[in-house]
C-alpha positions as CSV (number, residue, x, y, z in Angstrom):
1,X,-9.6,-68.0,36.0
2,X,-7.9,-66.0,33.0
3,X,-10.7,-63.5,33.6
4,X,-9.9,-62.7,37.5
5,X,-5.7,-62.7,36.3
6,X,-6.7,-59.9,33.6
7,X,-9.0,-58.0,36.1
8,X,-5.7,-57.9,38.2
9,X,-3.8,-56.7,35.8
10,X,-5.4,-54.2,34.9
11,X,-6.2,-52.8,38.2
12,X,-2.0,-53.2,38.6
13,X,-1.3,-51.0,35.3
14,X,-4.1,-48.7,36.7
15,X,-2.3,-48.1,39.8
16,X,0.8,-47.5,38.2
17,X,-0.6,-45.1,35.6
18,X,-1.8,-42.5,38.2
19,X,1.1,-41.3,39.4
20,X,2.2,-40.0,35.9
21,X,-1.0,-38.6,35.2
22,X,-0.3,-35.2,36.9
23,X,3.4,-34.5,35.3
24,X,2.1,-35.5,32.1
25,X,-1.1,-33.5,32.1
26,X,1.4,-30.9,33.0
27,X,3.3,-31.3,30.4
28,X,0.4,-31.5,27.9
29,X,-1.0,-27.8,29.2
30,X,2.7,-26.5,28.6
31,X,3.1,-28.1,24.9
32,X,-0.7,-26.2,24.4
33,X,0.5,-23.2,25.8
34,X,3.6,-22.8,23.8
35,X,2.4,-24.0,20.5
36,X,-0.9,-21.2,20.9
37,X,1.8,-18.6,21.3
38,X,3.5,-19.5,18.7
39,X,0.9,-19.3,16.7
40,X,0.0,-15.7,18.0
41,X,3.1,-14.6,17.3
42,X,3.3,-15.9,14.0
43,X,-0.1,-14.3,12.8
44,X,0.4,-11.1,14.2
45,X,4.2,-11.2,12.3
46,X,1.6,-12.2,9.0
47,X,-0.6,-9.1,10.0
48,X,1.9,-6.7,9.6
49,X,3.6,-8.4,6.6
50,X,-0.1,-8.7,4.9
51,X,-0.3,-4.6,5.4
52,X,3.2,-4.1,4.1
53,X,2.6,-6.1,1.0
54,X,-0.8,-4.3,0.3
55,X,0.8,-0.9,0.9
56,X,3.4,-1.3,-1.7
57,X,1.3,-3.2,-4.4
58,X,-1.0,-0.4,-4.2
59,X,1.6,2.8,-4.4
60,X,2.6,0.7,-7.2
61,X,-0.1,0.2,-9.6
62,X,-1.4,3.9,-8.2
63,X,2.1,5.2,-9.2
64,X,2.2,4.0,-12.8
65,X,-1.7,5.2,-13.1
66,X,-0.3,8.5,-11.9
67,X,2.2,8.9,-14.5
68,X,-0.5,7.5,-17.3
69,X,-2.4,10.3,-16.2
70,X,0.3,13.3,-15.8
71,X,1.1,12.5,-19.3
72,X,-2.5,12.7,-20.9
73,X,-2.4,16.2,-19.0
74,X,0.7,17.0,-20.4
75,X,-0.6,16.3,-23.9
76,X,-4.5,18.0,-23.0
77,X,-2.2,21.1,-21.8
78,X,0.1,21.0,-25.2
79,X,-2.1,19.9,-28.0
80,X,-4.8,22.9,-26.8
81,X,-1.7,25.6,-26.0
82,X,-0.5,24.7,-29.9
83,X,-3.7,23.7,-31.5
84,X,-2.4,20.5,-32.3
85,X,-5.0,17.7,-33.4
86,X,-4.9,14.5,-31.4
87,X,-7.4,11.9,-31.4
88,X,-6.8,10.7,-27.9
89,X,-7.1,14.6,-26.5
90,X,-9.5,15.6,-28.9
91,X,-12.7,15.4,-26.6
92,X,-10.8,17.6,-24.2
93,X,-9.0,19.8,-26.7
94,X,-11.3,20.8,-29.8
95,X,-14.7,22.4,-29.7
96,X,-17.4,21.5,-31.7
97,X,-16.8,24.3,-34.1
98,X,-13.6,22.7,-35.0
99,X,-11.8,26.1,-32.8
100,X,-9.2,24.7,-29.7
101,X,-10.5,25.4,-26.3
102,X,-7.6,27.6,-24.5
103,X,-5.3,25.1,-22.2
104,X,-7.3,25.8,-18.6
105,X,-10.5,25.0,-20.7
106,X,-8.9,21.6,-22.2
107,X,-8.0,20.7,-19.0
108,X,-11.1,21.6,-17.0
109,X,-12.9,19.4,-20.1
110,X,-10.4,16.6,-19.0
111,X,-10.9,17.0,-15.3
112,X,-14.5,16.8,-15.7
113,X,-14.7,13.8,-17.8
114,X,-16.5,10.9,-16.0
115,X,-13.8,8.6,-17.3
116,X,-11.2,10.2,-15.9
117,X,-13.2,11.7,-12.7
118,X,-14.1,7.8,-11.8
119,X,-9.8,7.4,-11.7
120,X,-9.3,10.4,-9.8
121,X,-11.7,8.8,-7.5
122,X,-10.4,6.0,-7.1
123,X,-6.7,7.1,-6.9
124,X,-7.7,9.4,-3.9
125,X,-9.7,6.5,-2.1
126,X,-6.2,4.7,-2.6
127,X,-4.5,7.3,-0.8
128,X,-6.3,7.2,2.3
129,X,-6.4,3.1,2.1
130,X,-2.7,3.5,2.1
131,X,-2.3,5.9,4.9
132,X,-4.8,3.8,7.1
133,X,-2.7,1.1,6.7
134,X,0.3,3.0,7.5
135,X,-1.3,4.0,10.5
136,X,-2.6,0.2,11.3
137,X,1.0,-0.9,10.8
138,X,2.2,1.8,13.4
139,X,-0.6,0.7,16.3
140,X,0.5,-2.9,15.5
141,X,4.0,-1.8,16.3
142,X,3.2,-0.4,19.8
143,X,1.0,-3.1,20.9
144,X,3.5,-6.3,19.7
145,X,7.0,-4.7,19.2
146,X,8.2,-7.9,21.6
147,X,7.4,-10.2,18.6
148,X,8.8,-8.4,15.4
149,X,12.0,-7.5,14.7
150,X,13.6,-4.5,15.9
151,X,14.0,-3.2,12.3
152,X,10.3,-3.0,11.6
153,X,10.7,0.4,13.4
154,X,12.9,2.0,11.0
155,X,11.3,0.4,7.8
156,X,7.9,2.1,9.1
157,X,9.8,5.7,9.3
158,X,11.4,4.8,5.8
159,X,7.5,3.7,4.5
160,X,6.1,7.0,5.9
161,X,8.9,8.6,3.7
162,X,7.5,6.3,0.8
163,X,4.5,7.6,1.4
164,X,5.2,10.9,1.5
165,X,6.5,10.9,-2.1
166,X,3.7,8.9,-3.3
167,X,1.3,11.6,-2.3
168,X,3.4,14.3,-4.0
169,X,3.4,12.3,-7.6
170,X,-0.3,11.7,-7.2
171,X,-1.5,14.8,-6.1
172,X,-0.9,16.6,-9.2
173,X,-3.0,14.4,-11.2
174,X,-5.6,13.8,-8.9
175,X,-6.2,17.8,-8.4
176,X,-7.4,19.6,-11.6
177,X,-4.1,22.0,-12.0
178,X,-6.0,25.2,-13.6
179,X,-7.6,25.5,-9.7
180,X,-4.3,26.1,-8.1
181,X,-1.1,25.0,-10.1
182,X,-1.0,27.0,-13.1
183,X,-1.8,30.1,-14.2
184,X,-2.1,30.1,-18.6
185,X,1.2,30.4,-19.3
186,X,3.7,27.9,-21.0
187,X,6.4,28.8,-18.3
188,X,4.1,27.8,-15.5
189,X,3.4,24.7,-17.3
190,X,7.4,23.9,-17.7
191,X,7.5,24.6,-14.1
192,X,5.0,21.8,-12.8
193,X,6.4,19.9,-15.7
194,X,10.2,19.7,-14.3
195,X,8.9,19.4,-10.4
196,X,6.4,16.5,-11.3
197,X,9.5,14.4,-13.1
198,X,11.7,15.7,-9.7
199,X,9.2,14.1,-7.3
200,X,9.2,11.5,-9.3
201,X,12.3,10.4,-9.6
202,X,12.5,10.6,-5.9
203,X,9.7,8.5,-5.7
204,X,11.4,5.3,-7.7
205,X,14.4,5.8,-5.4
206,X,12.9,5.5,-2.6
207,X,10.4,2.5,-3.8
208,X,13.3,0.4,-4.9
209,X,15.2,1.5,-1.8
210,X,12.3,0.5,1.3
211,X,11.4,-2.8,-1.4
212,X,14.8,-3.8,-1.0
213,X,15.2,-3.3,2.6
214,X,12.0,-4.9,3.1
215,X,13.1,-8.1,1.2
216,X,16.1,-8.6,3.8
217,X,14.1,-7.8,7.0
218,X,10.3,-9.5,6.2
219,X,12.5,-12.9,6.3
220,X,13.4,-12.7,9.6
């Protein structure tokens, strides 16, 4: 008896169950729908943020490596225009008969060094990383403006101009300066002296400037 009034009832809460099984399927496909477009949204937002973040730790560390370098230059240049003994330019500076190699000889010595051609390397590899991801960050702009904010489009006109200085501070270390920069004179070298410390403090303005900016926009 209990098992024909339980075969009832279930057949009862079957029939009532149906007609909610449309609507709520419904509403299932909808919750799906939204929650995978959130998600889309989101990880393309974390795509460009990811490139952003790469960009400006490597114009970073590639910036302060820049400067290193200028100033062993500077110091090649100077210790072989004076004769001056150094231990760090030495290799670069003296010859083995104890004589100074002229300045474009030092530097040629330094710009030849496997040391320092291996960071040259790598700083111009770094260069065209960055500008790739510039350039990724500007195709991921066209294709899902609709999801990021509206001022990712000037950030990415102030991160070209970030760029733009970068390349100017590292492109004097990263190309040997007795092919195209100087000529062996001590005025010449003042001149790409004062320029390099110009370029450069444009550069820090206008890292600490697009940083900050960033800061308030990426939360957004």
């Amino acid at each position: 008896m209990r098992k024909v009034q339980f075969e009832m009832l279930t057949r009862v809460i079957s029939k009532l169950k149906k007609p909610y099984i449309i609507p709520l399927a419904i509403i299932m496909l909808i919750i799906i729908v939204l929650i995978s477009v959130f998600v889309y949204r989101k990880n393309k937002q974390q795509e460009y943020v990811d490139n952003v973040e790469l960009i400006f730790t490597i114009v970073d560390i590639d910036a302060n490596s820049a400067y290193d370098r200028y100033q062993l230059i500077c110091k090649v240049w100077i210790n072989a225009l004076q004769e001056k003994y150094d231990s760090e330019t030495k290799q670069y500076t003296l010859r083995s008969d104890g004589k100074f190699f002229n300045s474009k000889a030092a530097l040629y010595n330094l710009f030849n060094d496997e040391d320092f051609t291996q960071e040259v390397n790598t700083a111009k590899s770094h260069m065209v990383f960055v500008q790739d991801c510039i350039e990724e960050l500007k195709e991921l702009w066209n294709k899902h403006k609709d999801i990021y904010p509206e001022e990712y489009e000037n950030f990415y006109n102030s991160l070209v101009d970030l760029y733009s200085a970068f390349s100017q501070i590292m492109g004097p270390t990263v190309d040997n300066p007795t092919t195209h920069i100087l000529s062996p004179s001590e005025s010449d070298w003042m001149t790409y002296f004062l320029d390099f410390n110009d370029v450069l403090v444009q550069y820090v303005d206008c890292y600490n400037e697009i940083t900050e900016y960033w800061d308030n926009i990426s939360i957004k």
